[in-house]
GUMARFI-554424 format. One record per residue (C-alpha): x, y, z. Coordinates in steps of 0.02 Angstrom, whole numbers, plus 50000, padded with zeros to 5 digits. Layout:
GUMARFI-554424
R     px     py     pz
R      X      Y      Z
...
This chain:
GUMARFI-554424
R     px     py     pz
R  49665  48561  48008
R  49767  48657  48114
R  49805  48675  48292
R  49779  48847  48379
R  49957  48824  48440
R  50020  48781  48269
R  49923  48957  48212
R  50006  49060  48352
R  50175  49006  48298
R  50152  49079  48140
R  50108  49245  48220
R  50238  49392  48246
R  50303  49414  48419
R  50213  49597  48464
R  50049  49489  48434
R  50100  49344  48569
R  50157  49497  48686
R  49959  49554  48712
R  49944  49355  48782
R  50110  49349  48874
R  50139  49505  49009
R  50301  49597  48958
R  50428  49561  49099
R  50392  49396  49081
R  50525  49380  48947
R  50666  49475  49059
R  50625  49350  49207
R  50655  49202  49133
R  50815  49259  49051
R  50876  49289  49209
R  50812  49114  49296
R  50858  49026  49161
R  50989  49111  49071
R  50921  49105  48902
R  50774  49183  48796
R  50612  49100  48759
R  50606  49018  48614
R  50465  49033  48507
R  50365  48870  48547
R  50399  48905  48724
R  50312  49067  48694
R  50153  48987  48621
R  50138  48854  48750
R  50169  49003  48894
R  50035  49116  48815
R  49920  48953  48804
R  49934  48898  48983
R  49884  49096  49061
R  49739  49122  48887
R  49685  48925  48860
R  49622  48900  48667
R  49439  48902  48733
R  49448  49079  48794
R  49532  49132  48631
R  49422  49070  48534
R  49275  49182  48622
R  49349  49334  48615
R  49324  49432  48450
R  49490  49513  48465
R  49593  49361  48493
R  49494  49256  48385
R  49503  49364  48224
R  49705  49373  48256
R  49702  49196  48252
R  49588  49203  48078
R  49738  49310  48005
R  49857  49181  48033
R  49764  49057  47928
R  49839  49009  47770
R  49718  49024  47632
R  49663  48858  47612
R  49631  48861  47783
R  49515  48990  47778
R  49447  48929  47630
R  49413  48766  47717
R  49346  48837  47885
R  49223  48951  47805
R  49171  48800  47695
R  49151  48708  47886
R  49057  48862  47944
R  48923  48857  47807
R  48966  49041  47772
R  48923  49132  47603
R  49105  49202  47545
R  49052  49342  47477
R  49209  49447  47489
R  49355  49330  47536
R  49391  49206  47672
R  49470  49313  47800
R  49344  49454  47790
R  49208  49325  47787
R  49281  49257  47950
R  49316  49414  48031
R  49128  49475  48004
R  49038  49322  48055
R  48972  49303  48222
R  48986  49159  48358
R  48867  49135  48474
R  48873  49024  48623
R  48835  48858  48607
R  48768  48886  48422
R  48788  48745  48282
R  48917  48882  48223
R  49027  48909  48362
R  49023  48717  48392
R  49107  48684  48221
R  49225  48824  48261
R  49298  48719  48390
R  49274  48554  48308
R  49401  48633  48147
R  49530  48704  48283
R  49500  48526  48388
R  49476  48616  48550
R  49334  48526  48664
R  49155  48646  48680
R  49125  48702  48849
R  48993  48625  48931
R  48851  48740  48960
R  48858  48678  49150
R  49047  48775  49140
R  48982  48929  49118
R  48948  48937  49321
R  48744  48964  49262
R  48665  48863  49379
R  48490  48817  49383
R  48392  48965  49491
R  48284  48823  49569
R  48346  48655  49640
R  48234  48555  49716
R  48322  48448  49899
R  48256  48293  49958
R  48299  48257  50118
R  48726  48087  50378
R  48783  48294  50447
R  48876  48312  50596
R  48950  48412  50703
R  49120  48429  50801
R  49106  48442  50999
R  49146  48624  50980
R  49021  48626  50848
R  48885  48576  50942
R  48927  48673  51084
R  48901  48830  50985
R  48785  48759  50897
R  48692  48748  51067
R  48729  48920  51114
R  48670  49019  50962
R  48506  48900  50967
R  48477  48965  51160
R  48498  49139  51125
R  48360  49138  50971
R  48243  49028  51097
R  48276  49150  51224
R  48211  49281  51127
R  48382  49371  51073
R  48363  49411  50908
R  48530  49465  50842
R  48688  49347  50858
R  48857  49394  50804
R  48949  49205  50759
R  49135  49229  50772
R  49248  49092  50720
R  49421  49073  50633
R  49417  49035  50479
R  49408  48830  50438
R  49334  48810  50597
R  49172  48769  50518
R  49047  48936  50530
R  48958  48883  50367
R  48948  48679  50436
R  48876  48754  50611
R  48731  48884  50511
R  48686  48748  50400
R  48619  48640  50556
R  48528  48790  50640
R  48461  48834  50477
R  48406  48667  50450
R  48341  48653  50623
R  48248  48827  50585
R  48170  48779  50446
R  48100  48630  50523
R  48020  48711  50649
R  47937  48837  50553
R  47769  48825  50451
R  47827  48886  50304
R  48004  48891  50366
R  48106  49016  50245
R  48299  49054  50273
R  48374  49215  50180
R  48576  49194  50146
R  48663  49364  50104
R  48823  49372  50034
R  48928  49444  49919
R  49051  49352  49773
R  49010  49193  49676
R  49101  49083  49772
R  49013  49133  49949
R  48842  49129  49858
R  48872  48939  49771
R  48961  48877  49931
R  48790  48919  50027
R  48654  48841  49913
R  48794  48684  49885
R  48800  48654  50079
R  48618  48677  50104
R  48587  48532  49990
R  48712  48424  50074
R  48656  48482  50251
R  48458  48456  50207
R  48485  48288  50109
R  48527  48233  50294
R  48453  48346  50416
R  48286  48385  50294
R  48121  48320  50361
R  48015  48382  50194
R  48076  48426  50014
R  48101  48614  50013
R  48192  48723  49864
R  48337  48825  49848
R  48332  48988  49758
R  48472  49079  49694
R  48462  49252  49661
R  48633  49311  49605
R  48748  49314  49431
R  48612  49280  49294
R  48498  49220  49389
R  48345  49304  49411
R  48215  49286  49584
R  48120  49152  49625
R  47978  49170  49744
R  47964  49016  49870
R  47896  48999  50035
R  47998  48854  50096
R  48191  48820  50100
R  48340  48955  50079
R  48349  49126  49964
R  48551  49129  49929
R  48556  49318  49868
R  48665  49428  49812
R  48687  49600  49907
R  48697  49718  49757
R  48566  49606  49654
R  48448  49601  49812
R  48467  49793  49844
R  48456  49840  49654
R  48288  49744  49658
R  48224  49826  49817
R  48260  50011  49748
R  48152  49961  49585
R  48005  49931  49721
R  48017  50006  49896
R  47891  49893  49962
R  47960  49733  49893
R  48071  49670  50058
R  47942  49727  50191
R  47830  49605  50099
R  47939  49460  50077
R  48011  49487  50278
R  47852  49425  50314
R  47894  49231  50283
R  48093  49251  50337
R  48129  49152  50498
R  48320  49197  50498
R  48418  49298  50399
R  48612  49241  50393
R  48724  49382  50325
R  48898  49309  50284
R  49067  49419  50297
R  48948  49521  50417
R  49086  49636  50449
R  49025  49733  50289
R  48822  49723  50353
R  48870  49906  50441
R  48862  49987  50271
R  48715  50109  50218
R  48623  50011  50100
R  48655  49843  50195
R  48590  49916  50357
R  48440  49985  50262
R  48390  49782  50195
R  48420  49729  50381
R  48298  49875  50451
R  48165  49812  50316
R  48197  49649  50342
R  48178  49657  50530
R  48078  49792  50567
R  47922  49743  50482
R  47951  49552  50556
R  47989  49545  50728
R  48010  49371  50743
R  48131  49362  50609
R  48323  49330  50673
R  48485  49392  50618
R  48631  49304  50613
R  48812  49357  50549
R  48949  49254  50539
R  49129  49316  50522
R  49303  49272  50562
R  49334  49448  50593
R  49206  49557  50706
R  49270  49742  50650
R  49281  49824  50494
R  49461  49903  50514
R  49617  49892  50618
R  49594  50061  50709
R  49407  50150  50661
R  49338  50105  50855
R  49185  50198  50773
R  49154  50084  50628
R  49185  49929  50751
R  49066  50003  50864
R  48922  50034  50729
R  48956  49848  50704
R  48937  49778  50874
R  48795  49886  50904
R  48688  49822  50762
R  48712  49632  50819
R  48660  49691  51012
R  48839  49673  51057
R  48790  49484  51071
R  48942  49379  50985
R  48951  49208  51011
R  49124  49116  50981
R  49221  48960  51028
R  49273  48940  51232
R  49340  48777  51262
R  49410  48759  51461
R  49597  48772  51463
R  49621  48846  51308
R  49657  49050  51312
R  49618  49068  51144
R  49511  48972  50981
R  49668  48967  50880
R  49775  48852  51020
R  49632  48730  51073
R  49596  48710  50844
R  49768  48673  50806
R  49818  48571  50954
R  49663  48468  50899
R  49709  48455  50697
R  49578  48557  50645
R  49677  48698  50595
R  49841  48691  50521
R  49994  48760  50617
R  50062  48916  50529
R  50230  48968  50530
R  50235  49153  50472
R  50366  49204  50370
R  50423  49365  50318
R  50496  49400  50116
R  50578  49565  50135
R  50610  49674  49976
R  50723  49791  50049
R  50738  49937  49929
R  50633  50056  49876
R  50524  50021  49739
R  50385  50173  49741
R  50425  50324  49661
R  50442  50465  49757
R  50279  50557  49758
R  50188  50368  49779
R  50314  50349  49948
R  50222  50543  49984
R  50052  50472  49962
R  50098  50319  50093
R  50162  50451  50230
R  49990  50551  50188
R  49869  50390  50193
R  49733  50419  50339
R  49681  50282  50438
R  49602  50139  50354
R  49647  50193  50199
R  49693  50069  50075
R  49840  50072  49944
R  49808  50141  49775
R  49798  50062  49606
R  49947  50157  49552
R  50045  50098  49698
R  50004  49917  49685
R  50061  49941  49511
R  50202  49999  49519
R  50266  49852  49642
R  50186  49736  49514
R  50299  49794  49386
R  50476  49788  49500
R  50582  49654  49422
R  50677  49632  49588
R  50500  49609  49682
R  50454  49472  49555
R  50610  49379  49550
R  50608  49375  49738
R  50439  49303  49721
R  50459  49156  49604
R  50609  49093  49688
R  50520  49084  49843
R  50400  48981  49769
R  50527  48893  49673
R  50596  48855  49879
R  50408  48789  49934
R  50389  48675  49787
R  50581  48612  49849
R  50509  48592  50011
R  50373  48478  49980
R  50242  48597  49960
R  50114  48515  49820
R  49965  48659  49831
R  50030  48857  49832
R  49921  48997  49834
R  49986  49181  49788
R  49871  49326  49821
R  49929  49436  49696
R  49980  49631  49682
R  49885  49650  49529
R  49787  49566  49382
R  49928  49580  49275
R  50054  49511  49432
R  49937  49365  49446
R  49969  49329  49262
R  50143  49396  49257
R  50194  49257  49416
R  50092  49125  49333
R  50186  49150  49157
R  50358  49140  49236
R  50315  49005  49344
R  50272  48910  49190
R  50435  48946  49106
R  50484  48849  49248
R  50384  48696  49211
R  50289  48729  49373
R  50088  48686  49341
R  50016  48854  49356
R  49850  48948  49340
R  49781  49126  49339
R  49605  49163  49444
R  49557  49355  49408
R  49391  49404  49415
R  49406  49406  49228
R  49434  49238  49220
R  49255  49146  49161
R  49169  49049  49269
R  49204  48898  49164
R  49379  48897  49152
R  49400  48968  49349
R  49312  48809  49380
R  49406  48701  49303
R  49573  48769  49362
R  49509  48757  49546
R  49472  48572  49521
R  49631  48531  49468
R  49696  48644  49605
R  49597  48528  49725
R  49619  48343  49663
R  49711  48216  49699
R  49873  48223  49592
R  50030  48229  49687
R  50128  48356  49567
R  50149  48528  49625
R  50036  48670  49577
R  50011  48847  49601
R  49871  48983  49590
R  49901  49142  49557
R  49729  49246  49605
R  49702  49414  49628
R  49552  49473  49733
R  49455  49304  49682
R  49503  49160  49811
R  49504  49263  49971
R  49311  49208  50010
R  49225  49031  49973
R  49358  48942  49934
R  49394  48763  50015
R  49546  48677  49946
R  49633  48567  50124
R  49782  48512  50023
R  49829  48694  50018
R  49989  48694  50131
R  50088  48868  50063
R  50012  49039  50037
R  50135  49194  49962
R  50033  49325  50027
R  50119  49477  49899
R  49960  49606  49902
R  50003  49744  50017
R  49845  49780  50112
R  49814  49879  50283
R  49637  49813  50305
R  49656  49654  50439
R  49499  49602  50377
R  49587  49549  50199
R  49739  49483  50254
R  49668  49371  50383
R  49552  49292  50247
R  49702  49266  50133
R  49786  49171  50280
R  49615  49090  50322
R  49649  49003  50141
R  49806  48896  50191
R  49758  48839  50362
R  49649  48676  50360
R  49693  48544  50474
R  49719  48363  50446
R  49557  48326  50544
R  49466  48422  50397
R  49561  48338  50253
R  49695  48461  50266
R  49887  48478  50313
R  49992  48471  50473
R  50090  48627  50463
R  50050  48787  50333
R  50189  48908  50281
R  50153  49081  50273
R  50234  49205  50158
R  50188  49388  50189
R  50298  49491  50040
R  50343  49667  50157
R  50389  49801  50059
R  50497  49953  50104
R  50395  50069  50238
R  50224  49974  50191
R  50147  49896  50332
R  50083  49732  50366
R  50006  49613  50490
R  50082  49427  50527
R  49972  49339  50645
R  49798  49285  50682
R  49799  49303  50850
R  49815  49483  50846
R  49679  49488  50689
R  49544  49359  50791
R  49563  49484  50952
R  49603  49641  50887
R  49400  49700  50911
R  49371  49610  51065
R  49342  49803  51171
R  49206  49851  51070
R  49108  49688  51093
């Protein structure tokens, strides 16, 4: 039986070029002065679409059927139990596979690729029940504390503003374990929005309750697949879009749940200002006016200029922030870094200094309005610049030299995430592509090996994935190469590579913001964590 490597090396190039991006080739002729040869190809193509995802896509998976020999596909649809009633190939090409059937199972068993386990597929159980060691820096508590003695003071709203890896979601677990305690039913609702926010939450709830619990309680999730759960005890972790979806289906429904909710926590609360979020607050709150709100963010504005927007926000959290004030420090970021819970980043600038754009793209920079992000043509278009790229694998090519073991690129683009990752491969450099295409499964698994313990160098190359919910200490190098004039983004991309060793992280993070011609930037979190301090 055959290998799926073994079958893509009998495939023509222009098929391996839909699995491999095209400049991939021209790169690595110019690092390593040579061409690819063809087994390089497959095991390139291999390491940025692993034989698992191949195999469960129709289109890749019936390419791969061509490239049988005969008695191969005699023998695999002999494996299959199929009826040939035309001849292998077509027999092949028309069958279906369905997840986890008895079928797709001896699909993989004939290629000898290991079947995903079904708890891969990121389809976790929409009830978990939590029986009830969780504590808290001195910081911690302090704020801790403070956010307490406004709710028992009868403020209703807080605003929690800390830097990110200073330990927001450690600090909300405790009060929402202390909430729920004191409540008969006690019932927490968690907003949020992206999969790795939403499992983050209902993962540290169970830690946090296993040791701060005084009664079992349940956990329902209500995002991805998963459909609602009513409880009247423990923490809803929902989705934004799911939870609003549901309430337009019946106008009545969160008016009538609001009347259990203690607290509702709404992560990345710089977004709660928008219409429909504002609208789930107001029903939330309005109709339950015991029921508190707390956001948490590391950044208390929604742009870098639109005093408006930032004003909206303050106003709807009673201009009532909370954040870390420790004596004879003038700011968070001094007083976490002196004491090794941050790291201390060095900020670096990679100048590409031509022009890339063309020139009605530089004409729609100079007519951008405030706020305004950069287009999908203009990102790219620097995705595609040879020069760009080159720039940006030898720089990670440098970290790697340096000692660097864990790298994180935020990409330009999907197809610059898996452009970087292809090249860096032709390099022999262990590297991974997170897109939001990537399934769960396989995003899983590539973050765990991301995150253990092996000394060898690796790299992640993510686009628009691993800004939010993502915890990996050892992380010690971030390339920072998508363009972005929202504050908000790039300070959670830097947020990524700053754990201290006091947290299981590193000393010292480097800091690589790519600046392209006439596109600006930001490079520090000083500026970012006090940049909305006037309208609070």
């Amino acid at each position: 039986m055959p290998t799926i490597a073994e079958v893509l090396s009998r495939a023509p190039r222009n098929e391996l070029d839909m699995l491999i991006p095209e400049s991939v080739d021209r790169l690595l002729e110019i690092l390593n002065n040579e061409s690819l040869s063809s087994q390089r190809r497959v095991e390139i193509a291999l390491s940025i679409t692993p034989p698992e995802q191949l195999l469960r896509n129709t289109t890749y998976r019936d390419q791969l059927f061509t490239r049988l020999k005969k008695d191969e596909a005699d023998q695999l649809v002999q494996k299959l139990g199929l009826n040939d009633d035309k001849n292998s190939f077509s027999t092949l090409k028309g069958s279906q596979f369905y997840k986890y059937s008895s079928r797709e199972t001896s699909l993989f068993d004939y290629f000898d690729v290991p079947l995903p386990d079904r708890d891969d597929d990121g389809d976790l159980p929409g009830l978990t029940d939590v029986t009830p060691k969780y504590g808290l820096f001195d910081y911690q508590r302090t704020v801790f504390n403070r956010v307490m003695k406004e709710f028992q003071g009868g403020e209703n709203r807080v605003f929690l503003h800390m830097p990110t890896g200073s330990g927001k979601t450690r600090i909300t677990m405790s009060l929402v374990c202390s909430i729920i305690r004191a409540s008969d039913p006690g019932l927490v609702l968690w907003l949020a929005e992206g999969q790795e926010l939403l499992d983050q939450a209902a993962d540290e709830f169970q830690t946090a309750w296993s040791h701060l619990g005084n009664q079992e309680v349940q956990i329902s999730r209500f995002y991805g697949t998963h459909e609602w759960n009513e409880i009247n005890q423990g923490l809803v972790v929902a989705g934004l879009r799911k939870l609003w979806n549901k309430e337009k289906k019946s106008a009545t429904f969160l008016a009538n749940f609001s009347s259990d909710v203690s607290l509702v926590v709404f992560d990345e609360a710089h977004q709660s200002v928008a219409e429909t979020y504002q609208k789930m607050i107001d029903r939330l709150t309005l109709f339950n006016e015991s029921c508190r709100l707390l956001g948490l963010s590391a950044t208390p504005g929604r742009s870098y200029s639109d005093r408006s927007a930032d004003r909206e926000l303050a106003k709807l959290y009673d201009q009532n922030k909370i954040e870390i004030d420790v004596s004879g420090y003038s700011d968070p970021f001094n007083y976490l870094k002196s004491e090794g819970y941050l790291s201390k980043p060095e900020f670096h600038t990679l100048k590409i200094n031509k022009q890339i754009l063309s020139e009605d793209l530089r004409e729609e920079v100079e007519g951008m309005s405030q706020g305004q992000d950069y287009s999908k043509a203009i990102l790219r278009e620097l995705s595609e610049d040879e020069r760009r790229n080159l720039s940006i694998i030898r720089k990670i090519l440098d970290l790697i030299k340096e000692g660097h073991n864990r790298i994180i690129l935020f990409a330009t683009t999907v197809d610059h995430a898996r452009i970087i990752s292809a090249a860096l491969k032709g390099q022999d450099v262990d590297s991974a592509v997170i897109t939001a295409e990537t399934p769960n499964y396989i995003r899983e698994r590539q973050i765990e090996r991301f995150k253990s313990d092996n000394d060898g160098p690796r790299v992640l190359c993510n686009y628009n994935v691993l800004t939010t919910g993502f915890d990996a200490p050892q992380t010690s190098a971030a390339v920072i190469a998508r363009p972005t004039t929202s504050l908000v983004l790039y300070s959670q991309m830097v947020g990524r590579a700053i754990r201290g060793p006091k947290v299981g992280g590193t000393e010292d993070a480097d800091i690589w913001t790519v600046i392209d011609t006439d596109l600006p930037g930001f490079g520090d979190l000083t500026e970012a964590f006090w940049n909305w301090e006037d309208v609070w």
